[in-house]
C-alpha positions as CSV (number, residue, x, y, z in Angstrom):
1,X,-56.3,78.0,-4.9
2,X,-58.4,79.4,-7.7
3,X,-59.5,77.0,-10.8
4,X,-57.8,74.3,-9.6
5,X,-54.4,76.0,-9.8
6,X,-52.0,76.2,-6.7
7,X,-51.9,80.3,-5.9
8,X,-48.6,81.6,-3.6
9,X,-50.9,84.6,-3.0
10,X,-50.4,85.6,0.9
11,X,-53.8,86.2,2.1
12,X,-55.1,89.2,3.7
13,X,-54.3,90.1,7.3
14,X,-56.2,92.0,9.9
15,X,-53.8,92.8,13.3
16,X,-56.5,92.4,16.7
17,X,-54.8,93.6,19.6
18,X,-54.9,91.6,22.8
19,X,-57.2,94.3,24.4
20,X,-59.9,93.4,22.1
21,X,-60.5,89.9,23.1
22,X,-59.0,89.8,26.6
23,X,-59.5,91.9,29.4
24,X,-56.7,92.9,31.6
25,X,-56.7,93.6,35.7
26,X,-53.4,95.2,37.2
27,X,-51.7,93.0,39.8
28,X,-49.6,94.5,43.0
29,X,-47.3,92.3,44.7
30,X,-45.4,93.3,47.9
31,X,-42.7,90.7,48.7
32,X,-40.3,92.1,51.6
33,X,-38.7,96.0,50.6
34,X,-39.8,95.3,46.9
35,X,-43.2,96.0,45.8
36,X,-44.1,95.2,41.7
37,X,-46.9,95.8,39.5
38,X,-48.1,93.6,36.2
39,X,-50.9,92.8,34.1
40,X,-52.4,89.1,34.3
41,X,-55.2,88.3,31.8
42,X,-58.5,88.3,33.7
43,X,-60.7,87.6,31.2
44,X,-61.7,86.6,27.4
45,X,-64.2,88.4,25.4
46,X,-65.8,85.4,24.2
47,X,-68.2,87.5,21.5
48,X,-64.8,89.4,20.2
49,X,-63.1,86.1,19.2
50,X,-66.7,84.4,17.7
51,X,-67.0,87.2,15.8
52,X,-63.3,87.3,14.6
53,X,-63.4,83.7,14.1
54,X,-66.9,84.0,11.4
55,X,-64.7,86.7,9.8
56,X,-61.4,84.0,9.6
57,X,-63.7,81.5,7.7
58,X,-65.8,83.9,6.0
59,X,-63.5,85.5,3.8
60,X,-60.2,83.2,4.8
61,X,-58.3,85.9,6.2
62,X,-55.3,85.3,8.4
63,X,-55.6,87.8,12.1
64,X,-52.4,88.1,14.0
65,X,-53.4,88.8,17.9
66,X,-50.9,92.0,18.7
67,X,-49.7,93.0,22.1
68,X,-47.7,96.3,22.6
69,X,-45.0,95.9,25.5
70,X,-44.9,99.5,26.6
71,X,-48.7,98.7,28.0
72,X,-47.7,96.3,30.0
73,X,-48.1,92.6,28.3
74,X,-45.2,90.7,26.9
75,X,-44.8,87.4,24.7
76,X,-45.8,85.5,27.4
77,X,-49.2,87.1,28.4
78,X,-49.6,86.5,24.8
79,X,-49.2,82.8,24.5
80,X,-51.3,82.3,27.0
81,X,-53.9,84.6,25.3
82,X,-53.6,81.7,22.8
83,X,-53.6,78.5,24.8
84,X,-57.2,79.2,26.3
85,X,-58.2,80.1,22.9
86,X,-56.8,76.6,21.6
87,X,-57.8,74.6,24.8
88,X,-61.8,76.2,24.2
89,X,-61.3,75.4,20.1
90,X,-62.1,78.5,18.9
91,X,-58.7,80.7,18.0
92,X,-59.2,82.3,15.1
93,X,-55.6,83.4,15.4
94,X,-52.5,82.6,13.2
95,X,-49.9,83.8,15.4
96,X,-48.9,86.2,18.3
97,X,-46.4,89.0,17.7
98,X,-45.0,91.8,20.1
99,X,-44.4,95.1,19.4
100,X,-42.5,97.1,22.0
101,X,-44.5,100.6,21.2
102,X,-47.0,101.5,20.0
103,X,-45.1,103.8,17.3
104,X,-43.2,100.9,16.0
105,X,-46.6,98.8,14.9
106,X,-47.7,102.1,13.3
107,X,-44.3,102.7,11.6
108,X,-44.6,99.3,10.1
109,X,-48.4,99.0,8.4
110,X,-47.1,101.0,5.4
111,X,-44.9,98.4,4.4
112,X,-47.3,95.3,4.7
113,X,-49.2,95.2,1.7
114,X,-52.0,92.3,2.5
115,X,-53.0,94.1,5.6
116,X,-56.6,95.0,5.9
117,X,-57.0,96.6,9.0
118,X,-55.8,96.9,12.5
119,X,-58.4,96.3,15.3
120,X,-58.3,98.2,18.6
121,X,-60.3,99.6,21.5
122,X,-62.5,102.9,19.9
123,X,-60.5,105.4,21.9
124,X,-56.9,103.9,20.2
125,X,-58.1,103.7,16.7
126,X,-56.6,107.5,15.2
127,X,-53.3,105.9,15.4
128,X,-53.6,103.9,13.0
129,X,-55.1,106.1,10.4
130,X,-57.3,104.6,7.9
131,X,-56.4,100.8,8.6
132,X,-58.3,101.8,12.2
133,X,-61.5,99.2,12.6
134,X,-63.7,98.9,15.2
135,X,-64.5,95.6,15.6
136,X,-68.6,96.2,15.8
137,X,-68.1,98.1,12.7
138,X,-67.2,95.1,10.3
């Protein structure tokens, strides 16, 4: 809304994936001849999302938490990600998306024009070219 007058301007995006704000631990289960591995969310980075969530209000941006399937998470992991961020009050997140590689998220920033950034571990951020952010960096 600016003057008074109803905008239908999307507002700008950053992407945050999950390994920003929640720290994962790699579970082994052995059941009979069968033996599987997974991820399960271990922890939330509870200075990551406050500082994500001044950024939301500061400059009304909308942040889409991103999970890449090929690292092990999934839809699910996620939603959870999300319901102990709504269940403390503090999600500064829109919504959850999944991409199955990592290649496929970097195929598609060219053609989202709002986006601001993507924000990723320091060691992950040359993928993504010049929309790379650290998050201590903003």
């Amino acid at each position: 809304m600016r003057n008074g007058d109803i905008s239908n301007e999307t507002p700008s995006r950053l992407i945050v994936l999950a390994e920003v704000v929640a720290q994962t631990e790699e579970v082994k289960e052995k059941k009979l001849f069968k033996s599987s591995t997974y991820l399960r969310i271990s922890n939330i980075n509870k200075e990551a999302v406050a500082q994500l969530w001044i950024l939301t209000n500061k400059y009304g941006l909308s942040v889409e938490l991103a999970g890449i399937e090929e690292s092990g998470l999934d839809k699910s992991d996620l939603d959870h990600i999300m319901e102990i961020l709504d269940r403390r009050g503090g999600n500064p997140f829109n919504f959850a998306q999944i991409y199955m590689t990592t290649q496929e998220l970097v195929d598609d920033l060219p053609y989202r024009v709002n986006l601001k950034g993507v924000i990723d571990i320091p060691p992950r951020l040359g993928r993504y070219g010049s929309w790379g952010i650290e998050l201590n960096r903003l």
